[in-house]
VMD Tcl script that builds the backbone (N, CA, C; Angstrom):
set m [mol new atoms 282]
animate dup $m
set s [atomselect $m all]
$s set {name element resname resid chain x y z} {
  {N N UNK 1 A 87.045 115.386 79.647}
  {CA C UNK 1 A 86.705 115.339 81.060}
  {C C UNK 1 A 86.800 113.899 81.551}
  {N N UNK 2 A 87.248 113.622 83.065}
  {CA C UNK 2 A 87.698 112.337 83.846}
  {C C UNK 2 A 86.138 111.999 83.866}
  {N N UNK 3 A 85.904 110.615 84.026}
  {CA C UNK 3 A 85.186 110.374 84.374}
  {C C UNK 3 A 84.690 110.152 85.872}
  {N N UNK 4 A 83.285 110.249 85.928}
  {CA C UNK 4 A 82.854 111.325 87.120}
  {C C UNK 4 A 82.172 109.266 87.944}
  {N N UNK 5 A 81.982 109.649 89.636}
  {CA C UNK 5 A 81.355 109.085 90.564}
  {C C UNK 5 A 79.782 109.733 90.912}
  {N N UNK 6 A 78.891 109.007 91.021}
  {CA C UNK 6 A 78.083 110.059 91.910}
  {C C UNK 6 A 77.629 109.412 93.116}
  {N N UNK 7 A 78.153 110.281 93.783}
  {CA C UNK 7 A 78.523 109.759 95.156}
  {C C UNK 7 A 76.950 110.921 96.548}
  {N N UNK 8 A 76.863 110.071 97.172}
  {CA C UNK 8 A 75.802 110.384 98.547}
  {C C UNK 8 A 76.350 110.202 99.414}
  {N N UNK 9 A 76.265 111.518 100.218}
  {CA C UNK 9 A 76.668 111.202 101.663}
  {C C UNK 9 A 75.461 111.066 102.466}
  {N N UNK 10 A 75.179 110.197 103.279}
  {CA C UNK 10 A 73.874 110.560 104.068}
  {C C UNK 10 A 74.195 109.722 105.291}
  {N N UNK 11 A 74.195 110.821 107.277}
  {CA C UNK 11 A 74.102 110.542 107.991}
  {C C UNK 11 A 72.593 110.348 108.295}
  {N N UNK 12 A 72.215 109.758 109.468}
  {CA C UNK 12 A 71.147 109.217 110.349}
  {C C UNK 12 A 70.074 110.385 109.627}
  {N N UNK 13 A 70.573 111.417 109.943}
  {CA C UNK 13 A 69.133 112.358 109.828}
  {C C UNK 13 A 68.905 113.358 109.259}
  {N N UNK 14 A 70.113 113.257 107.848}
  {CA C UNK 14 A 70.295 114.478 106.524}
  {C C UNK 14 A 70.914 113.828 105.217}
  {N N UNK 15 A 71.197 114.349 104.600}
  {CA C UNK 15 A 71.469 113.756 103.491}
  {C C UNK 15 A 72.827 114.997 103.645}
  {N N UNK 16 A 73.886 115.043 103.503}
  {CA C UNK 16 A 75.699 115.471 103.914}
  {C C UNK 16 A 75.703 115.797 102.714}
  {N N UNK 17 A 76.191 115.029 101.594}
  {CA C UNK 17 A 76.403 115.790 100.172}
  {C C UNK 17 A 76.305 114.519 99.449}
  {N N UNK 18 A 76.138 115.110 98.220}
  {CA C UNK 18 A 75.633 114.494 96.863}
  {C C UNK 18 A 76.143 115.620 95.975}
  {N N UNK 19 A 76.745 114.633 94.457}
  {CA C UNK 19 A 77.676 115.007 93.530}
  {C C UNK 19 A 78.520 114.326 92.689}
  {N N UNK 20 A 79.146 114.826 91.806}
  {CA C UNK 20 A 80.100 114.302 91.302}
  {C C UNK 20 A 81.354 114.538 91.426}
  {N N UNK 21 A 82.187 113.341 91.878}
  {CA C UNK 21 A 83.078 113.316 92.061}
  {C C UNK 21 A 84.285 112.228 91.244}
  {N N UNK 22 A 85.540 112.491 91.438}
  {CA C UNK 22 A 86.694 111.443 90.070}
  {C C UNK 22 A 86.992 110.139 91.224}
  {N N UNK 23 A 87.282 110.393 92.249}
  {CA C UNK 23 A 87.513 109.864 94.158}
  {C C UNK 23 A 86.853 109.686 94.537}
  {N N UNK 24 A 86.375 108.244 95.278}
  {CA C UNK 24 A 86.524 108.695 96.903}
  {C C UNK 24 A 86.938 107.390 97.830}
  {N N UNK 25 A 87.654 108.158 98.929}
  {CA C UNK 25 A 88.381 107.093 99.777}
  {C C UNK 25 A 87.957 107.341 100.887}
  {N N UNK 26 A 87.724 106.033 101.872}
  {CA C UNK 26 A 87.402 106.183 102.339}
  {C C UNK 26 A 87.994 104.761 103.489}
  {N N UNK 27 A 88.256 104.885 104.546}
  {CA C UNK 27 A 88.460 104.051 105.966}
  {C C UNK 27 A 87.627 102.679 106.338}
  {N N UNK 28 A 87.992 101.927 105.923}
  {CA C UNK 28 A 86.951 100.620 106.278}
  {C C UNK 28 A 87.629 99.941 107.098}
  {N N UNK 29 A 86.966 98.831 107.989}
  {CA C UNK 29 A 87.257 98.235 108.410}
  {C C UNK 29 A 88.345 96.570 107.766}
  {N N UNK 30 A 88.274 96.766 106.777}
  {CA C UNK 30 A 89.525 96.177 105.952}
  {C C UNK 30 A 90.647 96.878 105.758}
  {N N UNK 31 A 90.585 98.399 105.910}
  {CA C UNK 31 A 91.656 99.140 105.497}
  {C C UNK 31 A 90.736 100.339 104.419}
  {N N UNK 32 A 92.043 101.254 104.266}
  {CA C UNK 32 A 91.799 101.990 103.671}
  {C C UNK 32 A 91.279 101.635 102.068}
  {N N UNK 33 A 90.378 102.256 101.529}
  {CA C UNK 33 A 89.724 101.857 100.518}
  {C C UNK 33 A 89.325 103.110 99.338}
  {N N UNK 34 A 90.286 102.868 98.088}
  {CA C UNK 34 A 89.974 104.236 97.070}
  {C C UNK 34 A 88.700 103.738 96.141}
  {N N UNK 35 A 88.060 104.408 94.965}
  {CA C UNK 35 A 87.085 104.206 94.427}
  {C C UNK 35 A 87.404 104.787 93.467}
  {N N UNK 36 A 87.079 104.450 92.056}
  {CA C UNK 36 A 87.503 105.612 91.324}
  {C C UNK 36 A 86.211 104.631 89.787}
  {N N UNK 37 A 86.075 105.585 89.045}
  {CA C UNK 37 A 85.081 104.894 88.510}
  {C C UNK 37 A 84.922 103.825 87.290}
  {N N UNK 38 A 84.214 102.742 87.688}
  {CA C UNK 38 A 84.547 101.534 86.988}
  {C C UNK 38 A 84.447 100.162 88.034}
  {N N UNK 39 A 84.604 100.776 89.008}
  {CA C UNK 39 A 85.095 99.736 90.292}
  {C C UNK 39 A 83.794 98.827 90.536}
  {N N UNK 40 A 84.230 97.704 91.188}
  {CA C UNK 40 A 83.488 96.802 91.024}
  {C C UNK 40 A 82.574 96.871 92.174}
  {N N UNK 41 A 81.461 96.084 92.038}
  {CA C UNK 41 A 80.757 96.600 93.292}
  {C C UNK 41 A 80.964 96.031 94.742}
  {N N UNK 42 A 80.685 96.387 95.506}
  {CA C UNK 42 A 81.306 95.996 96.901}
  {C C UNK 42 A 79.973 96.719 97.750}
  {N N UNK 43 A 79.960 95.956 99.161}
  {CA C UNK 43 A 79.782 96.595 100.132}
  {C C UNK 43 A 80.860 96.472 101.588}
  {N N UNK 44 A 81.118 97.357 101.868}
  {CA C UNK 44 A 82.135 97.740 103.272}
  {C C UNK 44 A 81.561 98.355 104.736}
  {N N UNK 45 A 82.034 97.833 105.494}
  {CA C UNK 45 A 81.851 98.870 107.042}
  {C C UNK 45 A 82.741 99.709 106.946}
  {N N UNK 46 A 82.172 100.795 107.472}
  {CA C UNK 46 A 82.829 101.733 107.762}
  {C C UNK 46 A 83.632 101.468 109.015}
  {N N UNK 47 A 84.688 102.173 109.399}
  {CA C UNK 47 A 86.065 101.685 110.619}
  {C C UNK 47 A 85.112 103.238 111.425}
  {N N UNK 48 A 85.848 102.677 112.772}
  {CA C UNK 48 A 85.328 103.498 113.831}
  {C C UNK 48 A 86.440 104.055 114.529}
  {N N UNK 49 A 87.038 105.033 114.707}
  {CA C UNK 49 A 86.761 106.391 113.879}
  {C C UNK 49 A 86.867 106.123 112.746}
  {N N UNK 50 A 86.166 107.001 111.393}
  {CA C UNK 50 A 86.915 106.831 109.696}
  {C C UNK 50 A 86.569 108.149 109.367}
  {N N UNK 51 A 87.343 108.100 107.968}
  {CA C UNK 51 A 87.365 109.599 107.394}
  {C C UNK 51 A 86.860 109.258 106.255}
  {N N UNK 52 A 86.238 109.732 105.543}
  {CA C UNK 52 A 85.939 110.151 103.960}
  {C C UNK 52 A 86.170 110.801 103.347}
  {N N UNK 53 A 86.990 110.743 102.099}
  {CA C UNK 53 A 87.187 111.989 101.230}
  {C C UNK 53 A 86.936 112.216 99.772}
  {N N UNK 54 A 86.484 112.645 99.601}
  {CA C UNK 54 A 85.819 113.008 98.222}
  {C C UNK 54 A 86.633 113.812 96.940}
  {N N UNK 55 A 87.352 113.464 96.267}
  {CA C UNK 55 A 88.357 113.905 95.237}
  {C C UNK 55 A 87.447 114.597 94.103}
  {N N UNK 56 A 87.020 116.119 94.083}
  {CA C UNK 56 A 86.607 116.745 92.828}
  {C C UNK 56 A 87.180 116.502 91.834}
  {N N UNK 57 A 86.627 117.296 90.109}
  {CA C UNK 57 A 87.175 116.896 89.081}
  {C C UNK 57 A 88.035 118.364 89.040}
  {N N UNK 58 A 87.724 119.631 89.989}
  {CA C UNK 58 A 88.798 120.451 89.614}
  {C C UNK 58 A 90.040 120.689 90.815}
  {N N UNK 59 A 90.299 119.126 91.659}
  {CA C UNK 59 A 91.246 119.036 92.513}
  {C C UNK 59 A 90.808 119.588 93.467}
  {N N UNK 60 A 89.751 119.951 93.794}
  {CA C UNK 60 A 88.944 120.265 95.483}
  {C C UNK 60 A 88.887 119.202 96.356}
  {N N UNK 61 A 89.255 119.126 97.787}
  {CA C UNK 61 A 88.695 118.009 98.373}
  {C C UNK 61 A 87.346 118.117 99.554}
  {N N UNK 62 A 87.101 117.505 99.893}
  {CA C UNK 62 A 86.208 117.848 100.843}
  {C C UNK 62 A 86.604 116.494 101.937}
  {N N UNK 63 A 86.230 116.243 102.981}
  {CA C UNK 63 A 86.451 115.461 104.074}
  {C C UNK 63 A 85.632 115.296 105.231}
  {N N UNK 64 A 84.964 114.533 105.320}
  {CA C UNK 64 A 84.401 114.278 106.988}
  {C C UNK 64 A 84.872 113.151 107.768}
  {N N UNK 65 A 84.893 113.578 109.103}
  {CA C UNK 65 A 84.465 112.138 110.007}
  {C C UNK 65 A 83.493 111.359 110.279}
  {N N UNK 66 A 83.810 109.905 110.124}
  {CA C UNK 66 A 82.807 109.509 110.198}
  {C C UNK 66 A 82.444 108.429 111.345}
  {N N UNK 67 A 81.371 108.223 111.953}
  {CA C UNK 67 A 80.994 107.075 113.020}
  {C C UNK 67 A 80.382 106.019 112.477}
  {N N UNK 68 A 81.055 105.138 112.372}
  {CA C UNK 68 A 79.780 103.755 111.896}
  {C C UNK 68 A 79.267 104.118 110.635}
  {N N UNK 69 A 78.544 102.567 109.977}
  {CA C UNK 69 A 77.836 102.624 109.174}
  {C C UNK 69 A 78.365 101.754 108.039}
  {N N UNK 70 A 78.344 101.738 106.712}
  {CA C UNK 70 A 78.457 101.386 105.291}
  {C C UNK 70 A 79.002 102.319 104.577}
  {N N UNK 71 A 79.454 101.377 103.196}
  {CA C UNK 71 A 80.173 101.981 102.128}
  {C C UNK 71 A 79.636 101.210 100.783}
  {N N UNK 72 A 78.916 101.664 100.091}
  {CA C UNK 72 A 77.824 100.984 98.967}
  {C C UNK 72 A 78.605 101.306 97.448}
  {N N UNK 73 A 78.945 100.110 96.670}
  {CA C UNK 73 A 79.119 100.784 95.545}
  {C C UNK 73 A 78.552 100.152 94.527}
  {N N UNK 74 A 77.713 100.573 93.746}
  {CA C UNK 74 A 77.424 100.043 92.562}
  {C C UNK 74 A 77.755 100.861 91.437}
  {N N UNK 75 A 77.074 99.965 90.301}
  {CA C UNK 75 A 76.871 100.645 88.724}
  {C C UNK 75 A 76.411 102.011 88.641}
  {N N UNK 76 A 75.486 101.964 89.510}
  {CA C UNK 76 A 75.067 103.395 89.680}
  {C C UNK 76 A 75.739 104.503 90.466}
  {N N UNK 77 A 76.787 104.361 91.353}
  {CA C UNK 77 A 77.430 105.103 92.026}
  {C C UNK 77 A 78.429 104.523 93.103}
  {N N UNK 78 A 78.146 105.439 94.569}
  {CA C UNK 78 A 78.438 105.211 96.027}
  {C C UNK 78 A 77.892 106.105 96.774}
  {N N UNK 79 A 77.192 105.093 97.570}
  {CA C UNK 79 A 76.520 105.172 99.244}
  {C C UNK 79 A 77.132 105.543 99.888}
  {N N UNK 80 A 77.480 106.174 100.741}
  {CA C UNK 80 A 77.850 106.146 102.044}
  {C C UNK 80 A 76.993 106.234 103.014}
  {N N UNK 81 A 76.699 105.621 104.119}
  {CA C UNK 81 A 75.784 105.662 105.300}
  {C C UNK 81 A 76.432 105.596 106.214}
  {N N UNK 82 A 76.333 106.740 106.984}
  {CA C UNK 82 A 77.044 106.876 108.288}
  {C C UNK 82 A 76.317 106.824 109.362}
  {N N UNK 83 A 76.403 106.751 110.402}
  {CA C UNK 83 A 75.907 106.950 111.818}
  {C C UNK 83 A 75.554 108.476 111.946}
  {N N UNK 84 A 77.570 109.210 111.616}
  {CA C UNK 84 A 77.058 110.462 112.254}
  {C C UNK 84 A 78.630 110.943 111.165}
  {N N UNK 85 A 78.169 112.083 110.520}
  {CA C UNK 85 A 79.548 112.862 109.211}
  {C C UNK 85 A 79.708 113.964 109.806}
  {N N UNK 86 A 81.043 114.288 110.531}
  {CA C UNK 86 A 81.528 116.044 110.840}
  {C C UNK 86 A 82.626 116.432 109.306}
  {N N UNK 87 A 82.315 117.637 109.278}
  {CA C UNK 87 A 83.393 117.880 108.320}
  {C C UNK 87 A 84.688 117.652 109.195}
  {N N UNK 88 A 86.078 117.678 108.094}
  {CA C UNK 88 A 87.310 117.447 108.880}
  {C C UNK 88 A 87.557 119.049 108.455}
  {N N UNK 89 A 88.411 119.064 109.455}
  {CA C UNK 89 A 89.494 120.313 109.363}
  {C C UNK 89 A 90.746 120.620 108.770}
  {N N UNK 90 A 90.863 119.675 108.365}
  {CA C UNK 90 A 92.558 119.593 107.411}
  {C C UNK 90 A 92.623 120.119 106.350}
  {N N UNK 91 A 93.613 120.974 106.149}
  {CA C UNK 91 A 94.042 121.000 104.881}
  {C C UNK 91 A 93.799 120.787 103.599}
  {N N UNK 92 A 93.492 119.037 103.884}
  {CA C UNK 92 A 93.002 118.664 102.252}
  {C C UNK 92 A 91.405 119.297 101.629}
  {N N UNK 93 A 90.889 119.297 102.978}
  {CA C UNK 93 A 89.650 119.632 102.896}
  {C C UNK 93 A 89.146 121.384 102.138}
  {N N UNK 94 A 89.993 121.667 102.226}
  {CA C UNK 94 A 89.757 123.213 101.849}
  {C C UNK 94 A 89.880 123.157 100.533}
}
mol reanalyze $m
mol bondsrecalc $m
mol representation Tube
mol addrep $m
């Protein structure tokens, strides 16, 4: 088995999802930004509009939009803090 992320989603006033994941990329205000595990730690803004996507270990994706906020990564995982997470509608997402 790949080795796994454990990744949090949490807007303003829920916690979005939490899990393990092999991915995740996500829209910063530097540019687009992948994660995969091992990565060094960082903190990022999130870009306004941005997307997030979350790469399962059995090739599922999941996707939201996102408004504002951070992108947290440590030893222990990744943060995400958003303003405000809609799921996306695309394709990848299903």
């Amino acid at each position: 088995m790949a080795k796994q992320l454990h990744v949090e989603l949490v807007a303003v006033e829920e916690k979005v999802w939490s899990g393990e994941v092999e991915m995740v990329v996500a829209k910063t205000t530097e540019g687009e930004l992948g994660v995969l595990p091992g990565h060094a730690p960082l903190l990022g803004q999130l870009a306004e509009p941005g997307e997030v996507r979350l790469k399962l270990g059995d090739g599922e994706q999941h996707a939201w939009h996102v408004a504002g906020g951070f992108l947290s990564v440590t030893t222990e995982g990744v943060t995400i803090l958003a303003e405000s997470a809609v799921p996306s509608e695309s394709p990848a997402a299903h």
